[in-house]
C-alpha positions in Angstrom: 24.0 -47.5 28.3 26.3 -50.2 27.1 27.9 -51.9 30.0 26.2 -50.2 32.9 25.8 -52.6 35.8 22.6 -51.6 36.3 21.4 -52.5 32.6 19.8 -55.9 32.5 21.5 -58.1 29.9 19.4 -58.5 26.5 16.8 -61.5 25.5 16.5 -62.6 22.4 13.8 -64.5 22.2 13.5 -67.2 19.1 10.9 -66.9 16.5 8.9 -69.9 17.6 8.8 -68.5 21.4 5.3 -68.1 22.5 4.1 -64.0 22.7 2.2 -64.6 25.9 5.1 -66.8 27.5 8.1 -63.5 26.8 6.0 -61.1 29.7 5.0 -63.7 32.6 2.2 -64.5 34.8 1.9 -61.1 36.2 0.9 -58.9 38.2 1.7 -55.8 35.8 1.1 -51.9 37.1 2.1 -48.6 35.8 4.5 -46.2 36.5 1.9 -44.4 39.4 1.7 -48.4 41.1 -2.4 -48.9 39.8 -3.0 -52.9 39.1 -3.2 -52.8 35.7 -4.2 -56.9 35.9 -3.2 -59.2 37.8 -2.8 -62.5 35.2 -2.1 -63.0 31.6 -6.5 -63.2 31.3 -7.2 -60.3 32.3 -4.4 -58.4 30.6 -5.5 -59.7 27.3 -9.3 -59.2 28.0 -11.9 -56.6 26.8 -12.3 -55.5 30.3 -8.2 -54.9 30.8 -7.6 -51.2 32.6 -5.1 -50.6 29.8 -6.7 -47.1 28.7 -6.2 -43.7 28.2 -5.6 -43.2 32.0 -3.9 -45.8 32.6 -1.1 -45.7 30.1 1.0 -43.5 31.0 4.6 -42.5 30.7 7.7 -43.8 33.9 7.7 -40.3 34.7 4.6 -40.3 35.0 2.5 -38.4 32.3 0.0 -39.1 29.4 0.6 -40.7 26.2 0.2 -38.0 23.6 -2.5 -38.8 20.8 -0.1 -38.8 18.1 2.0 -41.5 20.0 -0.9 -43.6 20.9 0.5 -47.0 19.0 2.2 -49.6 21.0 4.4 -52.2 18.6 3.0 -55.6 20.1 3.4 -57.8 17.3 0.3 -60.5 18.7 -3.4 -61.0 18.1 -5.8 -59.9 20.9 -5.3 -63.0 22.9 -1.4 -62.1 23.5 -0.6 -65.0 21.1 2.0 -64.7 18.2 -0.3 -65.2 14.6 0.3 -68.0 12.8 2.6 -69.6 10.4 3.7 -67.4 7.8 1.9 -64.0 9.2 5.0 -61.6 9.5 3.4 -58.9 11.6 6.9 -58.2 13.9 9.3 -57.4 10.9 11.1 -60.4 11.1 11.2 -61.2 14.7 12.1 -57.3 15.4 15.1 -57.2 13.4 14.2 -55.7 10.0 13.1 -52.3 8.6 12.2 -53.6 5.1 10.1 -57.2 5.7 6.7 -57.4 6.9 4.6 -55.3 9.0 4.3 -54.9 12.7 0.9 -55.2 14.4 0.2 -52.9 16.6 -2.8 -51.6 19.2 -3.4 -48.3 20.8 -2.6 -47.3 24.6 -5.8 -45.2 24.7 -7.7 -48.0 22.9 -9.0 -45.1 20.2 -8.0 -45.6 16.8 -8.6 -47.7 13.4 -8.4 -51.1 11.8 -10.1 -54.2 12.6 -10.4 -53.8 16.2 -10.0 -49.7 17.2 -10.7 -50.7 20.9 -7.6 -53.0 21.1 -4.6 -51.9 23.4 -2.5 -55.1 21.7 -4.0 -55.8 18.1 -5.7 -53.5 16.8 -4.1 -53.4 13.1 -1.0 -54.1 11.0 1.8 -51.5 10.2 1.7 -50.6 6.9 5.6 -51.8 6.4 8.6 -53.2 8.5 10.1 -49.1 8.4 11.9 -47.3 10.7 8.4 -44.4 10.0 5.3 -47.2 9.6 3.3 -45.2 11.6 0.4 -43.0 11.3 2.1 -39.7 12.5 5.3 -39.4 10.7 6.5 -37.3 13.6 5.1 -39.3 16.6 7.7 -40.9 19.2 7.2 -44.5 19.8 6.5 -46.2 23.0 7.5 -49.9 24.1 5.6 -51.7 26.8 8.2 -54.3 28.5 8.0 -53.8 31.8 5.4 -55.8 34.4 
C-alpha cells in the first residue's frame, strides 16, 4: 500500500550493483523460522536447504508445481552474469528486452541446471507471461 508507515521505502539498486551484495550476509529462514543458511556460501551452494520443503509460502504453505520458478536474475554463485548478458529484463524494468533467469524453489525442472533453486535457465522473453505455465502465479524471494 502506497504510503503505509509500515511499508519499507523502495531500493533501486543500479545495474552495476553486485547480485550477492543486494540480500546481505545472512542468516536467511522461512516463514515456519527453519535456517535456511546461515551465509551467502552456503545459500548459493549445492548443499543449500532451499527445496521443496523448505520453500514455502509467509502463510505458511507449499509452493504449487506450476509456480515453482523464482525470478533471480544471477548465475549459480549469486553473481550478476556478465557484460552484455540481459537475463533481468533490463534491470527489472522492461516487459519487452531480454530474458529473466530464473531457478526452481523445489529444485525440479529443466534447462542447464534442473537442480538449481537460483539459475537454472533463462526466460524465454522479458514478458509480463515468460513462464512455463501461462496461468502460474509468480513468487519473489526478498526477504532474509
Amino acid at each position: 500500500m502506497r504510503g503505509s508507515p509500515r511499508a519499507p521505502p523502495r531500493r533501486h539498486w543500479p545495474a552495476s550493483k553486485r547480485t550477492r551484495d543486494r540480500i546481505g550476509a545472512g542468516p536467511w529462514y522461512n516463514s515456519s523460522g527453519d535456517l535456511i543458511a546461515p551465509h551467502l556460501a552456503a545459500l548459493h551452494c549445492a548443499r543449500s536447504k532451499l527445496a521443496k520443503d523448505t520453500n514455502i509460502t509467509e502463510i505458511p504453505d507449499e509452493i504449487a508445481l506450476e509456480a515453482h520458478e523464482i525470478l533471480t536474475g544471477s548465475r549459480p554463485d549469486g553473481t550478476a552474469f556478465p557484460g552484455n548478458t540481459q537475463r533481468t529484463c533490463n534491470n527489472w524494468t522492461s516487459s519487452d528486452a531480454g530474458s529473466a533467469q530464473v531457478g526452481y524453489s523445489d529444485r525440479s525442472g529443466q534447462g542447464d541446471t534442473p537442480n538449481s533453486w537460483n539459475s537454472a535457465h533463462p526466460t524465454r522473453a522479458a514478458a509480463k507471461r515468460p513462464f512455463a505455465s501461462p496461468v502460474a502465479p509468480a513468487y519473489f524471494i526478498a526477504s532474509r
